[in-house]
N, CA, C and O of each residue as an XYZ file, in Angstrom:
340
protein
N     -17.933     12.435     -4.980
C     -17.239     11.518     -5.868
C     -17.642     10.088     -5.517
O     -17.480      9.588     -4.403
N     -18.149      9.516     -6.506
C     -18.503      7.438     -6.300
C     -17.026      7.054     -6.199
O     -16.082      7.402     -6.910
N     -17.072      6.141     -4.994
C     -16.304      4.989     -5.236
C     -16.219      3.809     -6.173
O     -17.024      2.946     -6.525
N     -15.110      4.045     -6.418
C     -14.734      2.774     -7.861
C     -15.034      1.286     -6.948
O     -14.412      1.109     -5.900
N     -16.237      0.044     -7.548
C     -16.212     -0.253     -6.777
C     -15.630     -1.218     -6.638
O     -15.582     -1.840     -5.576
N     -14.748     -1.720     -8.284
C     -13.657     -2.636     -8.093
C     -12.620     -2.843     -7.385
O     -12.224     -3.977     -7.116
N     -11.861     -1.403     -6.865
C     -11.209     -1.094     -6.214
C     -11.240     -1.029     -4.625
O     -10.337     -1.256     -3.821
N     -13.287     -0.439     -4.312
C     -13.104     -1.100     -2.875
C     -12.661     -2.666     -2.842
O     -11.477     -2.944     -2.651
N     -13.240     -3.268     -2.955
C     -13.642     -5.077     -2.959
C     -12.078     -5.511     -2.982
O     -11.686     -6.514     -2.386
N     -11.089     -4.528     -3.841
C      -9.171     -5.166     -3.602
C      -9.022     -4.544     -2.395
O      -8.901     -5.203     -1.362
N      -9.016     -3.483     -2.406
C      -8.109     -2.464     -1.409
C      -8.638     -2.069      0.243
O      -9.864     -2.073      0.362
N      -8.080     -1.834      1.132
C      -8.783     -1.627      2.544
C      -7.502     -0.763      2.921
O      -6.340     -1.144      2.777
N      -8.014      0.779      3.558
C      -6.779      1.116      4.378
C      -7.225      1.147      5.509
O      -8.318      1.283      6.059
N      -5.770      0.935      5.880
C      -5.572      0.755      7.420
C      -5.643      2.336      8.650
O      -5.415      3.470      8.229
N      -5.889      2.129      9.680
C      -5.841      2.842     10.503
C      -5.285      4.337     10.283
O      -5.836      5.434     10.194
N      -3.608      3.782     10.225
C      -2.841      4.874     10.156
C      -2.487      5.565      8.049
O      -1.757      6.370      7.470
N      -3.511      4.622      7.728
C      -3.535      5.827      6.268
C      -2.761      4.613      5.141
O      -2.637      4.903      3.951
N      -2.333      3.405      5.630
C      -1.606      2.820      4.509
C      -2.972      1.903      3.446
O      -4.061      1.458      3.809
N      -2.592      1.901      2.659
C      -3.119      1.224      1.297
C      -3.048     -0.315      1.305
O      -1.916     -0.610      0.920
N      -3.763     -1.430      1.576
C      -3.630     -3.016      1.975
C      -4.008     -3.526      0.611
O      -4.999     -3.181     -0.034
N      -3.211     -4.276      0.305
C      -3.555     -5.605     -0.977
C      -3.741     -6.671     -0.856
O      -3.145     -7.307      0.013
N      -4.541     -7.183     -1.600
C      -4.043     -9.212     -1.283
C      -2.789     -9.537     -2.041
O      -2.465     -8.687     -2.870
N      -1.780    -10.913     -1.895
C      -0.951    -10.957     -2.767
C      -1.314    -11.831     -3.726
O      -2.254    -12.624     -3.669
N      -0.363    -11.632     -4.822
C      -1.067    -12.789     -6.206
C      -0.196    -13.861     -5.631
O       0.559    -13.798     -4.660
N      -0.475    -14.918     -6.482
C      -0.152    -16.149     -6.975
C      -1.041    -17.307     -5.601
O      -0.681    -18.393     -5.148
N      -1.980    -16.653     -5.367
C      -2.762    -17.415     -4.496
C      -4.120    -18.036     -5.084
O      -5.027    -18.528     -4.412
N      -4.070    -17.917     -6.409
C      -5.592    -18.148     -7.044
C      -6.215    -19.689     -7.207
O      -7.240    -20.276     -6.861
N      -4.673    -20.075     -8.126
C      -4.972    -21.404     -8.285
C      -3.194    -22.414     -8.538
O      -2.162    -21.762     -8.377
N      -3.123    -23.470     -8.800
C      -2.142    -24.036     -9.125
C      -1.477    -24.336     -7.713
O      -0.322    -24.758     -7.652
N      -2.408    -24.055     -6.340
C      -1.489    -24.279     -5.414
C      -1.113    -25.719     -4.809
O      -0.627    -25.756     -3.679
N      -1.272    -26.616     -5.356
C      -0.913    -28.195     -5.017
C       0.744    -27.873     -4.949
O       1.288    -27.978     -3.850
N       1.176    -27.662     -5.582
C       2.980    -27.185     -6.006
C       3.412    -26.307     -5.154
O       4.591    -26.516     -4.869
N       2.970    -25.437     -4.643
C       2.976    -24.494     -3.708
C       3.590    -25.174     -2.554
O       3.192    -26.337     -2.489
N       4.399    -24.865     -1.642
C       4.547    -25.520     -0.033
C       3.963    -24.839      0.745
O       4.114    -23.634      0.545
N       3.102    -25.214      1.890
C       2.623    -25.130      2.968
C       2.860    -23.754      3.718
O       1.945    -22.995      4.037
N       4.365    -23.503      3.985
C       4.691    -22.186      4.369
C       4.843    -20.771      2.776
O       4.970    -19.547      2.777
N       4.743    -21.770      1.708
C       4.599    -20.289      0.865
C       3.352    -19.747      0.843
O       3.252    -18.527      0.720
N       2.050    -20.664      0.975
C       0.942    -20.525      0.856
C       0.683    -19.545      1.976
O       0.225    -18.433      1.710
N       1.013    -19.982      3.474
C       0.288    -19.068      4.448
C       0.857    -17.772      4.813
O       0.486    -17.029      5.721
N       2.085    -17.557      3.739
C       2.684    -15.832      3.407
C       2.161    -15.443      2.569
O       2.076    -14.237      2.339
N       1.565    -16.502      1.741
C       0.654    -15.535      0.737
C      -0.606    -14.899      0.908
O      -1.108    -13.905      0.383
N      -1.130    -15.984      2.064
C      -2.143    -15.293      2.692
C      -2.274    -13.995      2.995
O      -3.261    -13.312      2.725
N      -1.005    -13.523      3.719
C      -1.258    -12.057      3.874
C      -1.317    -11.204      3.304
O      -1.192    -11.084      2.085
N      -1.564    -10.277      4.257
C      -2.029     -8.636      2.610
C      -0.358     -8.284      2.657
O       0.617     -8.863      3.136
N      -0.551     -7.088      1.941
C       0.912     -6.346      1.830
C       0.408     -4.765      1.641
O      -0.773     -4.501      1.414
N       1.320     -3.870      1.747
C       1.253     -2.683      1.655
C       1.200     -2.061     -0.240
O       1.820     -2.546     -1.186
N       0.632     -1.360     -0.244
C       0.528     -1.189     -1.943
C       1.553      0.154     -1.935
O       1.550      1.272     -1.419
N       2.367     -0.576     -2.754
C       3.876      0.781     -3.337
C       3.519      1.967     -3.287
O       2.733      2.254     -4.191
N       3.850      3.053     -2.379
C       3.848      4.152     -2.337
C       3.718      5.152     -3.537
O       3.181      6.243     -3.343
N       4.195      4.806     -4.770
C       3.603      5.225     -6.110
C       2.206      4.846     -6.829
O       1.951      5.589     -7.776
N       1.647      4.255     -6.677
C       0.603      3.619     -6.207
C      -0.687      3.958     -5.867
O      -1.748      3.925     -6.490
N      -0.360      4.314     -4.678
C      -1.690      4.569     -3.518
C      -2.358      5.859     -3.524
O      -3.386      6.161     -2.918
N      -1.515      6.712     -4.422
C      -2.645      7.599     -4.624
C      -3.759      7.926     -5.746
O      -4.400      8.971     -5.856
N      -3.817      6.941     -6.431
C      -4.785      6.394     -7.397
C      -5.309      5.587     -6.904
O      -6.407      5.311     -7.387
N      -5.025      5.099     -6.180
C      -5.995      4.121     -5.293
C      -6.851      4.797     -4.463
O      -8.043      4.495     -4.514
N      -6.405      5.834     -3.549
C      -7.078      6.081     -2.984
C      -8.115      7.326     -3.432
O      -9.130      7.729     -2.864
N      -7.473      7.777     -4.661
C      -8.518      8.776     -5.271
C      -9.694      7.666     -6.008
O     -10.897      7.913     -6.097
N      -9.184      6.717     -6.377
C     -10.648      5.544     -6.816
C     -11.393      5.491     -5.563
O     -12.561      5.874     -5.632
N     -10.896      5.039     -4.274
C     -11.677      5.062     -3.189
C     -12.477      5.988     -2.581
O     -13.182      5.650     -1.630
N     -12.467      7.214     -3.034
C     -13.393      8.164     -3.010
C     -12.534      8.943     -1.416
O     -13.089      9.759     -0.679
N     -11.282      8.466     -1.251
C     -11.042      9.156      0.048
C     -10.240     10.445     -0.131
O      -9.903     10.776     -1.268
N      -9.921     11.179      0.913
C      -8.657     12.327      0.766
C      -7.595     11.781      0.297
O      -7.658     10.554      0.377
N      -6.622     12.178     -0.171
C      -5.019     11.636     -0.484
C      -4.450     11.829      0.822
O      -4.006     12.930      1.150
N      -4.432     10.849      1.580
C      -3.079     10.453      2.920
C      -1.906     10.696      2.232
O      -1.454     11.831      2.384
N      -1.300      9.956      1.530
C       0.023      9.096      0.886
C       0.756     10.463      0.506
O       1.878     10.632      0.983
N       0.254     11.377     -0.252
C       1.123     12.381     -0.282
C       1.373     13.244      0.764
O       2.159     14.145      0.470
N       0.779     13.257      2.350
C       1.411     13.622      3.173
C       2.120     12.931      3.727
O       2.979     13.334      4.511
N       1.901     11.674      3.420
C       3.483     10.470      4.063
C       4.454     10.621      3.027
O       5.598     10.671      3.480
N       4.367     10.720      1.661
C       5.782     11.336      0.858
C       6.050     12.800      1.296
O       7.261     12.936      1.122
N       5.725     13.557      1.608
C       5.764     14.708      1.951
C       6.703     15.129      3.398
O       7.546     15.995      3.634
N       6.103     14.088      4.155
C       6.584     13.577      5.255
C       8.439     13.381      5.023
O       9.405     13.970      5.510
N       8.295     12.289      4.068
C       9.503     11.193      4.065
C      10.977     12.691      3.355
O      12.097     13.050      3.717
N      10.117     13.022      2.375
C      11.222     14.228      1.890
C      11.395     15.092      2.906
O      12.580     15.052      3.235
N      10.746     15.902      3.603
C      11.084     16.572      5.251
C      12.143     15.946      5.822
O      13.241     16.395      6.149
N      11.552     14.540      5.927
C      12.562     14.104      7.158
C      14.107     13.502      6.258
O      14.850     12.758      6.899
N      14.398     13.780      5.167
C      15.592     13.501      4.040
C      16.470     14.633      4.184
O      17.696     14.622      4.299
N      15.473     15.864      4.156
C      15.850     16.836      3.972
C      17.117     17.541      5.552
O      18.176     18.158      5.664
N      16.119     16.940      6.391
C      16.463     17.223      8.081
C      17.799     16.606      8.093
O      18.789     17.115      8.618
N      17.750     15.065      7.257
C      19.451     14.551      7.806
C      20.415     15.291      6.991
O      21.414     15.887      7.395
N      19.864     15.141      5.440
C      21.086     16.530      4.783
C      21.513     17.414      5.773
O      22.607     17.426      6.336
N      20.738     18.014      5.907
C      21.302     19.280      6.902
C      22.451     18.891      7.878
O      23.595     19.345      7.841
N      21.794     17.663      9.057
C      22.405     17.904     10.073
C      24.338     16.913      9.415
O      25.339     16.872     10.130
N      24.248     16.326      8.030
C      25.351     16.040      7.622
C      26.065     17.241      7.638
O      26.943     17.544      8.446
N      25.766     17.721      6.971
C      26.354     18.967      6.365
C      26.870     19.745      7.597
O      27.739     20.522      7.201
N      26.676     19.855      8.998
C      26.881     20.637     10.044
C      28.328     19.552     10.393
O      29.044     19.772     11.370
């Protein structure tokens, strides 16, 4: 499968399997902007868990993300239980 290659050039995952973005409103118009909004915008952010697995099927990789939802319902499932006891 090719990588989409618009999608590399946005997206980078990380180590442990998460999906990285840049954030918007960093393009232009930033004179108005303050100093500390600008250098939070700098950073990446995590791309919404609904999301990332279209992303990462553009990226030509395995699907991580549905074993971290997969994950997250397991471990939902584990506290039901131990309520219920």
């Amino acid at each position: 499968m090719k990588t989409h290659r618009g999608a590399a050039k946005r997206y980078k995952i990380t180590g442990s399997g998460k999906v990285m973005r840049r954030q918007i409103n960093r393009g232009h118009l930033l004179t108005k902007k303050s100093p500390k909004r600008k250098r939070h915008l700098a950073l990446e952010t995590e791309v919404a868990i609904q999301q990332s697995d279209r992303i990462e099927r553009a990226l030509g990789i395995r699907i991580k993300s549905s074993a971290r939802q997969k994950a997250g319902r397991e471990k939902a499932a584990r506290k039901a239980e131990k309520e219920e006891e």
